[in-house]
C-alpha positions, 0 to 999 in steps of 0.5 A, a space after each residue: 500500500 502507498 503512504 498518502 503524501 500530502 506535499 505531492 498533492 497538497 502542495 509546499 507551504 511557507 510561513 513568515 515571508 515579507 512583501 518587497 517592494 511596490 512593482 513586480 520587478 521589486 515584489 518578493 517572488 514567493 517559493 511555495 504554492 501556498 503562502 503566509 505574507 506576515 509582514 506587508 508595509 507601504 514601501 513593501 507590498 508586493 509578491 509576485 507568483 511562482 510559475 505553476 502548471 496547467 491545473 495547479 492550485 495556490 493560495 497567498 494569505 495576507 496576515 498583515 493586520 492592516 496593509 494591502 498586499 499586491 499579488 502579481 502573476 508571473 510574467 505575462 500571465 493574467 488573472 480573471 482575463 484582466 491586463 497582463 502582469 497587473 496585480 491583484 490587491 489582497 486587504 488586509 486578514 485576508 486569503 486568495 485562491 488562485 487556479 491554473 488554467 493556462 501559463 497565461 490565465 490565472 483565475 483568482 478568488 478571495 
């Protein structure tokens, strides 16, 4: 029988990471699927996508108890078929889900 792996299907997560920067060429390029930003400030509020695969899922939690986090896709990627590399704007306390559904389209709840 084989043993579940979580990681495999879940995804890797990263806690305690910092938003740089107000431009996607500034922003902190996160390094996992799932993603706690505990420090965002005005000077530093943005992070920008790792590139994933068709299908996969991530999420950016803004625990920042009262700045805005922008969120960029990777390069010339969109989300919700909005312009290419614009951000979305995550407030304060709160989570966003992103799905793949091609290296240019990314959907984007919260």
């Amino acid at each position: 029988m084989r043993q579940f792996n979580s990681k495999y299907i879940l995804g890797d997560s990263e806690t305690g990471q910092a938003a740089a920067g107000t431009t996607a060429a500034t922003a902190t390029t996160l390094t996992a699927d799932h993603n706690w930003i505990a420090t965002v400030t005005a000077a530093a509020a943005g992070v920008i996508l790792k590139e994933r695969p068709q299908h996969s899922f991530m999420s950016v939690t803004n625990a920042d108890s009262a700045d805005a986090l922008s969120v960029y896709p990777w390069s010339g990627a969109n989300f919700n078929g909005q312009t290419a590399d614009d951000p979305v704007v995550l407030p304060a306390k709160t989570t966003a889900w992103f799905f793949v559904f091609s290296n240019t389209k990314i959907s984007c709840m919260f």
